[in-house]
C-alpha positions in Angstrom: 44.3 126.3 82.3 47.2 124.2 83.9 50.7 124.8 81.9 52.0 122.3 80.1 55.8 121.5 81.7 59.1 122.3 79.9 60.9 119.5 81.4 64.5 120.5 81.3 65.5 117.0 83.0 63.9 115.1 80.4 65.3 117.0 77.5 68.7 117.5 79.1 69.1 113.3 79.1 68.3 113.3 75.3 70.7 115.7 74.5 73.1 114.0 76.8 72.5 110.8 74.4 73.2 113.0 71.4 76.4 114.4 73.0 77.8 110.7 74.1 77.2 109.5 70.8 79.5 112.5 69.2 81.6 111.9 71.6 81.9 108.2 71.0 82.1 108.8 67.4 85.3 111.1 68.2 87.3 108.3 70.0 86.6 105.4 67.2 88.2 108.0 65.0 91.2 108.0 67.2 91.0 111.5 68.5 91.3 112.5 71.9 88.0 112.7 73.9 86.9 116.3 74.9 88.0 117.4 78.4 86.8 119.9 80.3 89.2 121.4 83.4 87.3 122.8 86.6 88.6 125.1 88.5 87.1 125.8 92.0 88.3 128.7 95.2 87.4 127.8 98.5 84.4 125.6 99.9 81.3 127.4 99.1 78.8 124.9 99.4 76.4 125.5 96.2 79.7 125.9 94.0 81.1 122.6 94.7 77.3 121.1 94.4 77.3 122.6 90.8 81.1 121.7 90.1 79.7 118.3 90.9 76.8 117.7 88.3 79.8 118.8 85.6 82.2 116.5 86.7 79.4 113.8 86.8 77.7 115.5 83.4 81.5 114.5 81.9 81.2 111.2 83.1 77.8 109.9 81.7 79.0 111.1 77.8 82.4 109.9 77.9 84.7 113.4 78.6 87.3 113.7 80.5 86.7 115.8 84.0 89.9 117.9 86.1 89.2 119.7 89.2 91.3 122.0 90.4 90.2 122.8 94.2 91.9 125.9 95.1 92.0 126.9 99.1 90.1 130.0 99.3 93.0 132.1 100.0 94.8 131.5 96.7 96.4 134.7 95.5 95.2 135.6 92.0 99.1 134.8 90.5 98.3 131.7 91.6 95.5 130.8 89.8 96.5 133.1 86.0 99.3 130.5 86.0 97.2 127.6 86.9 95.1 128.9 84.2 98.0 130.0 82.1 99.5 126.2 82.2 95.3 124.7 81.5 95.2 126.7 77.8 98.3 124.9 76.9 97.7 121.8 78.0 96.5 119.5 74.9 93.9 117.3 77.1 92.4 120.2 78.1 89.2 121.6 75.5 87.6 123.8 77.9 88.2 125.7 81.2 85.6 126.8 83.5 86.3 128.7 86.8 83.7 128.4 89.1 82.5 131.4 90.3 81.8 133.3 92.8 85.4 134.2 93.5 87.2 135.6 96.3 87.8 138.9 97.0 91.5 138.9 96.8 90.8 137.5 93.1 89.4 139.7 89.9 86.6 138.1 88.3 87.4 140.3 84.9 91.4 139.2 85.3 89.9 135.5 85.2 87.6 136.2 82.7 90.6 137.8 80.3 93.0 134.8 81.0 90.9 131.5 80.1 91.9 130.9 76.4 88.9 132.0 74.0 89.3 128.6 72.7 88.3 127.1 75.6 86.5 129.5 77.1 83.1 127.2 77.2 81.2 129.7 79.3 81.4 132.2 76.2 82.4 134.9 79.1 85.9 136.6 76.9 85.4 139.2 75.4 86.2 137.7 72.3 83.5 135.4 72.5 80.7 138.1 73.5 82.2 140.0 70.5 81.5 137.0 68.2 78.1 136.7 69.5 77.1 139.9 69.3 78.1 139.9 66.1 76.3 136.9 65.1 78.5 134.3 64.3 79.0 132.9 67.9 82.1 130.4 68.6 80.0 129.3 71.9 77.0 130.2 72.7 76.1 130.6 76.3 75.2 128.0 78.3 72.4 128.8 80.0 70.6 131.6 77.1 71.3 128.5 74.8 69.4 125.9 77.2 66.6 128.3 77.4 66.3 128.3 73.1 66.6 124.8 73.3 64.2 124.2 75.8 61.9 126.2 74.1 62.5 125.3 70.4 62.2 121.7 71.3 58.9 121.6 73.0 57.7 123.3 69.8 57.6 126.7 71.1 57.2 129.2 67.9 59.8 132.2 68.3 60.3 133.9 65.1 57.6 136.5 64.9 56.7 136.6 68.3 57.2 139.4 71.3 59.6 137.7 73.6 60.2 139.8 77.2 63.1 139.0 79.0 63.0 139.8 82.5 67.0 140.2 83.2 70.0 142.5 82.0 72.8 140.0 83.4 75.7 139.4 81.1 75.7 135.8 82.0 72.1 135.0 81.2 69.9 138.7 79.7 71.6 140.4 77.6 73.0 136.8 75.4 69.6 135.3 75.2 68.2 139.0 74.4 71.1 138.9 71.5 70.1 135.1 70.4 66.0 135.8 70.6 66.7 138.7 67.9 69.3 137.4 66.0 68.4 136.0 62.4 68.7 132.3 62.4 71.9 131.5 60.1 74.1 128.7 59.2 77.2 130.6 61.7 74.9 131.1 64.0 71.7 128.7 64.4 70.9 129.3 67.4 69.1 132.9 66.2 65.5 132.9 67.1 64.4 135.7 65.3 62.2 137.2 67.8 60.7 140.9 68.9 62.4 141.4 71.8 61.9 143.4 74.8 64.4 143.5 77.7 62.8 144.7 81.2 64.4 144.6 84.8 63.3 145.7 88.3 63.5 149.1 87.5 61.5 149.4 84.1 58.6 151.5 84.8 54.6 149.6 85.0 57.0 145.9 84.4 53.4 143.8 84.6 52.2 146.0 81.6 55.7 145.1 79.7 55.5 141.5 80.6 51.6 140.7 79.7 53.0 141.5 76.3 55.2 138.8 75.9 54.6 135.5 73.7 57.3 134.2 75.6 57.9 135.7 78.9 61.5 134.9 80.0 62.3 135.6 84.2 66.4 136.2 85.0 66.4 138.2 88.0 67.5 136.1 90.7 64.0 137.7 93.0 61.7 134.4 94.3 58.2 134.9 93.2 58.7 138.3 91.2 56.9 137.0 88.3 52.8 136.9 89.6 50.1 135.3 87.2 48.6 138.8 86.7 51.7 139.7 85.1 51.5 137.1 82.2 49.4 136.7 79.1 46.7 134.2 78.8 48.8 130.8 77.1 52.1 132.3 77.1 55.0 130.5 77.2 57.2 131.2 80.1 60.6 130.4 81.1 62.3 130.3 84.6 65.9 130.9 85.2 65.8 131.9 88.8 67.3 129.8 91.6 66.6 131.3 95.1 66.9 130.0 98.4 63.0 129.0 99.9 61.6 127.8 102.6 63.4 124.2 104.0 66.1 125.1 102.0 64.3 124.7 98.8 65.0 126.1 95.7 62.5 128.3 94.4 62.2 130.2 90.7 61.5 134.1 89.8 58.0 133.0 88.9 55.2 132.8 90.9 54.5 128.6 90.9 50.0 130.0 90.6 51.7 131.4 86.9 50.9 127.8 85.6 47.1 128.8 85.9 47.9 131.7 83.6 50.7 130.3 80.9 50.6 127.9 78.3 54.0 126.2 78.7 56.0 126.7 82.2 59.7 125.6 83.2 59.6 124.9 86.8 62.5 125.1 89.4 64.2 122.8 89.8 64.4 120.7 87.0 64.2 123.5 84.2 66.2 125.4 82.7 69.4 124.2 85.7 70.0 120.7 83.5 70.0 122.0 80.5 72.9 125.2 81.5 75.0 122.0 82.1 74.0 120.3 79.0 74.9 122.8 76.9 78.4 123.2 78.8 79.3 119.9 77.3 78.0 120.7 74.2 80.3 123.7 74.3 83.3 121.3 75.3 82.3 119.0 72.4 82.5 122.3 70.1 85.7 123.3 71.5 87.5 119.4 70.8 86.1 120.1 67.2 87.6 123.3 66.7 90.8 122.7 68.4 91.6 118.9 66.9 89.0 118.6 64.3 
C-alpha cells in the first residue's frame, strides 16, 4: 500500500482563491479590506521565516499586512501599549504576536491583552471559552487546517475513532474539542468523532494509536510515529515540524508510515500551508464581525 497525499499546498491555494474572492467582494462593497497587524521580538530566524509567508499570505488575497519588528529587548510595557494602541486602531482586524517571546516578556500577559476580537490565533481566553463551549468566534488555525485537510480529501470523521497524539493548547486539545464536537450551524467545524487523546507518557501508545481511523501526530518528536503503530488504511495527519538532517524539516511520523496508512500529510507541505490559510480566513471572519 502507498498512501495517498493530503496535499496541504494544493488545498491551501484553493482556499486562498476562495478567500481573495471574499475579500474582493468586501472592497466593491466599499468596506475596508481585512488587515492583519504582526507583531514580531527580536531576530529568531524561523519566526521571521513564518511572519514572512503571512505577510506574503496577505498579499496574494488582497489584505492589508503591518509588521511590527520589536528589538528583542523590548520591555513588556512596551509592547501591551503597542498592542493596546493595535485593538483600537480601525484598519486593524486581527493581531498576531509572534511567538516564541522573550524572557523579559509574559506569554499569558500577551495572550490576555490582544483584543478577543481580533485575536485570530483563538489563544484568549475568551475565545477558548467559546470553543469549548461550541460556538467558536475563531477557530484555531492550525486544528482547523487539519479538519479541513481532512474533510476535503473526503476523509469520513463522524463515527470514527480519531487519536490525537498531542495535549498542546495551541494544536491537541482544540482539534481534540473540534473532532468531538457535534457539527452545528455556530460551530461547523464539529467533526463529530470518537476521540482519544494520547501523549508521550500514555501507557502501551502503539496499542492506543493502531486504534485510530484517523491517527493525528502533535508532539513536536521527529519520527515518533513508526508504521507498526498505525492501522492498516488509516488516515494520518502530521503536524510536527522538527529540525533533520541538512537542515531539513522533518514530521512526528515516520515517512515508511505511508506503507501502512491510507491517506498521509507529509512535512513540509502539509498541514504548515494550511495553519496560514486559515489565519486569513480568521482575519476575513474578524472584518466580518467587526464592520459587517
Amino acid at each position: 500500500m502507498t498512501a495517498r497525499v493530503l496535499d496541504g499546498k494544493q488545498l491551501a491555494q484553493t482556499m486562498r482563491v476562495e478567500i481573495a474572492a471574499a475579500v474582493a467582494a468586501r472592497t466593491a462593497a466599499g468596506k475596508r479590506p481585512p488587515g492583519l497587524a504582526v507583531v514580531l521580538i527580536g531576530d529568531n530566524k524561523a519566526s521571521a521565516a513564518y511572519v514572512r509567508n503571512k505577510q506574503k499570505g496577505c498579499a496574494e488575497v488582497g489584505m492589508g499586512s503591518w509588521l511590527h519588528h520589536l528589538p528583542v529587548h523590548t520591555s513588556e510595557s512596551h509592547l501591551l501599549a503597542l498592542l493596546d494602541t493595535l485593538n483600537t486602531d480601525p484598519a486593524v482586524h486581527g493581531i498576531l504576536v509572534q511567538l516564541p517571546l522573550p524572557p523579559q516578556i509574559r506569554e499569558d500577559a500577551v495572550i490576555h491583552a490582544v483584543g478577543p476580537r481580533k485575536d485570530v490565533d483563538a489563544f484568549h481566553p475568551e475565545n477558548v471559552g467559546l470553543l469549548a463551549a461550541g460556538f467558536p468566534r475563531f477557530v484555531p488555525c492550525t486544528p482547523h487546517g487539519v479538519v479541513h485537510l481532512l474533510r476535503r480529501n473526503d476523509v469520513p470523521l463522524a463515527g470514527r475513532e480519531v487519536v490525537v497524539v498531542g495535549r498542546s493548547n495551541i494544536v491537541g486539545k482544540p482539534l481534540a474539542l473540534l473532532m468531538m464536537q457535534k457539527a452545528t450551524t455556530a460551530n461547523p467545524a464539529g467533526c463529530d468523532a470518537t476521540v482519544t487523546v494520547a501523549h508521550t507518557r500514555t501507557p502501551d501508545l502503539a496499542a492506543v494509536c493502531r486504534r485510530a481511523d484517523v491517527l493525528v501526530a502533535a508532539v513536536g518528536r521527529a519520527g515518533l510515529i513508526t508504521p507498526d503503530m498505525v492501522k492498516s488504511g488509516a488516515a494520518v495527519v502530521d503536524v510536527g515540524t522538527n529540525p533533520g538532517a541538512a537542515g531539513k524539516l522533518v514530521g512526528d511520523v515516520d515517512p515508511a508510515v505511508a506503507g501502512v496508512a491510507g491517506a498521509l500529510s507529509p512535512v513540509p507541505g502539509g498541514v504548515g500551508p494550511m495553519t496560514i490559510t486559515m489565519l486569513l480566513a480568521n482575519t476575513l471572519r474578524a472584518a466580518e464581525l467587526l464592520d459587517g
